[in-house]
C-alpha positions in Angstrom: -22.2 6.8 15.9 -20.3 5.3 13.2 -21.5 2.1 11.2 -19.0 -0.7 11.7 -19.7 -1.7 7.6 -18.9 2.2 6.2 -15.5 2.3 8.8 -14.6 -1.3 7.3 -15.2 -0.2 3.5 -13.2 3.0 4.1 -10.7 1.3 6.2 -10.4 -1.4 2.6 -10.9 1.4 0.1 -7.5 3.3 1.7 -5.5 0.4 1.5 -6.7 -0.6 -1.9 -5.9 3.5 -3.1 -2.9 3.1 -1.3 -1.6 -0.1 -3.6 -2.7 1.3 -6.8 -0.4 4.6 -6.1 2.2 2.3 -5.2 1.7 0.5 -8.7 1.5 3.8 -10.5 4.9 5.4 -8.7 6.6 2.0 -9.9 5.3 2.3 -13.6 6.1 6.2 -13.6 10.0 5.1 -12.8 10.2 3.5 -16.0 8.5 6.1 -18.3 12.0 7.4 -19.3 14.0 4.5 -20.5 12.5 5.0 -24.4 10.2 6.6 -26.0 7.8 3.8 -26.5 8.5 2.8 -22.9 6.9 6.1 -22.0 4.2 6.3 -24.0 3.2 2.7 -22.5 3.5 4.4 -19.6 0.8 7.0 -20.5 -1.4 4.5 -21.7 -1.1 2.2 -18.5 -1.9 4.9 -16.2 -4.6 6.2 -17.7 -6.3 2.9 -17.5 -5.2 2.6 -14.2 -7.2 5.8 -13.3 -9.9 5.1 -14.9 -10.4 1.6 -13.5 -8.8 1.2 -10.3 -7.6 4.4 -8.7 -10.8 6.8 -9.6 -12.9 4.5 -8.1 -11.1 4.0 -5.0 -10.7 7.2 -4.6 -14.4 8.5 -5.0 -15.3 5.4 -2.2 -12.6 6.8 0.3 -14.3 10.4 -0.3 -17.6 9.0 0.1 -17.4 6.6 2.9 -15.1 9.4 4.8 -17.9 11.9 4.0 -20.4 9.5 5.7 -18.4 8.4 8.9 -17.1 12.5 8.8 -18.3 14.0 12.7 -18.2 17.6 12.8 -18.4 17.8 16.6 -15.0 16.2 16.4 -13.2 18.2 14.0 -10.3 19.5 15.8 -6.9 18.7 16.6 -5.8 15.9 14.7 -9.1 14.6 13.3 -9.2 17.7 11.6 -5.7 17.7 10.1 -6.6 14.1 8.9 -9.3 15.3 7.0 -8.1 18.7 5.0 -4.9 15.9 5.0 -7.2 13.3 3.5 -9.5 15.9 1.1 -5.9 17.2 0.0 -4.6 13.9 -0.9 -8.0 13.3 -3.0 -8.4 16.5 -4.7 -4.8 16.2 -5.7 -5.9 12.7 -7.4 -9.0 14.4 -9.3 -6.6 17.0 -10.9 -4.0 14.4 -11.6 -6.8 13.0 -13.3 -6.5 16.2 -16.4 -2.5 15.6 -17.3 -3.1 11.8 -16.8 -5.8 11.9 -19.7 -3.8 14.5 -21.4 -0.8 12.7 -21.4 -2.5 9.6 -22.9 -3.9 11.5 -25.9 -1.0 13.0 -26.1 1.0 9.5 -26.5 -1.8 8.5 -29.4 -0.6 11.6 -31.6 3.0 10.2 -31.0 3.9 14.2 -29.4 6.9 13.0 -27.4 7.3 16.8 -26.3 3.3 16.8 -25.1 3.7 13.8 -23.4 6.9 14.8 -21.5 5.3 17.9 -20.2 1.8 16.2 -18.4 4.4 14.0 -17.2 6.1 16.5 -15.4 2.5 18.1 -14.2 1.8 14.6 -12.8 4.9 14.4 -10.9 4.0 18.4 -9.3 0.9 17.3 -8.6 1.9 14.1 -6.9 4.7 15.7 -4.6 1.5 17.4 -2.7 -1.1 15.1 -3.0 1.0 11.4 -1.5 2.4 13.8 1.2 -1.4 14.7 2.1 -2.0 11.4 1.8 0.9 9.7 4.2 -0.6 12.5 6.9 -3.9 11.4 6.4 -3.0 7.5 6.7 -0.8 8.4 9.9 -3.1 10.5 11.7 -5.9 8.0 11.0 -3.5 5.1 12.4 -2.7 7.3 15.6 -6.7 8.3 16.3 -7.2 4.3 15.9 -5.2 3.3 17.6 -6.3 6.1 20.4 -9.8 4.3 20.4 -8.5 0.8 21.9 
C-alpha cells in the first residue's frame, strides 16, 4: 500500500523538476548570443542545480524509491521506472559538465566552456526523453487507477 502523503510529494516534486528543466532549456537558448551572455549562462545554471533542480531531483528518486512495488514491475510500470531512473541519472551526470562549465566561465576559457556546453546538451537529449516517458507512462497508469 502506498501512503497518500509520499504519492502527493512525488506527484509535487515531478512537476516542480519538470519547471526547473523548462527554465534551464529557456536559459540554455541564450547561451550563444555573446560571450558574456554565455558565461551568465554557466553561472545561472549551476546555481540552478545546486539549489533547485538537485534537490528536486534527489526527492523524485527518493519518494519513487519509497512508493516503488516490485510485485508490479512489468509492463509499463516497469518502463516508467528504468524511464524515470534514466531521466535522473542523466541529471546527476549533467551535474559534472554543469560544474565544469561554471569554473570553466570563472577562468574566462571561452573554448572550455563551449565544450561542457555541448556535453550538457548530449546528455540532455537522453535524459528529458527518459523523462517525457516516465511523466507519460505515470499519467496513463493514473489515470488507469480511477
Amino acid at each position: 500500500m502506498t501512503s497518500p502523503l509520499i504519492l502527493k510529494l512525488h506527484l509535487f516534486a515531478v512537476a516542480f523538476w519538470w519547471g526547473v528543466v523548462a527554465v534551464e532549456f529557456l536559459l540554455e537558448q541564450s547561451r550563444a548570443t555573446s560571450r558574456q551572455q554565455g558565461f551568465a549562462v554557466a553561472r545561472l545554471h549551476r546555481q540552478i542545480d545546486l539549489c533547485f533542480e538537485m534537490p528536486a531531483f534527489m526527492t523524485v528518486l527518493v519518494t519513487g524509491l519509497l512508493l516503488f512495488q516490485s510485485s508490479q514491475f512489468h509492463g509499463l510500470y516497469a518502463i516508467k521506472v528504468v524511464a524515470g531512473l534514466l531521466a535522473i541519472g542523466g541529471n546527476m551526470l549533467c551535474l559534472i559538465p554543469v560544474l565544469r562549465r561554471q569554473t570553466l566561465a570563472s577562468a574566462d576559457n571561452l573554448g572550455g566552456v563551449i565544450q561542457q556546453s555541448v556535453a550538457i546538451d548530449k546528455i540532455s537529449l537522453a535524459a528529458i526523453p527518459a523523462g517525457l516517458v516516465a511523466l507519460i507512462c505515470g499519467i496513463i497508469l493514473m489515470s488507469q487507477r480511477v
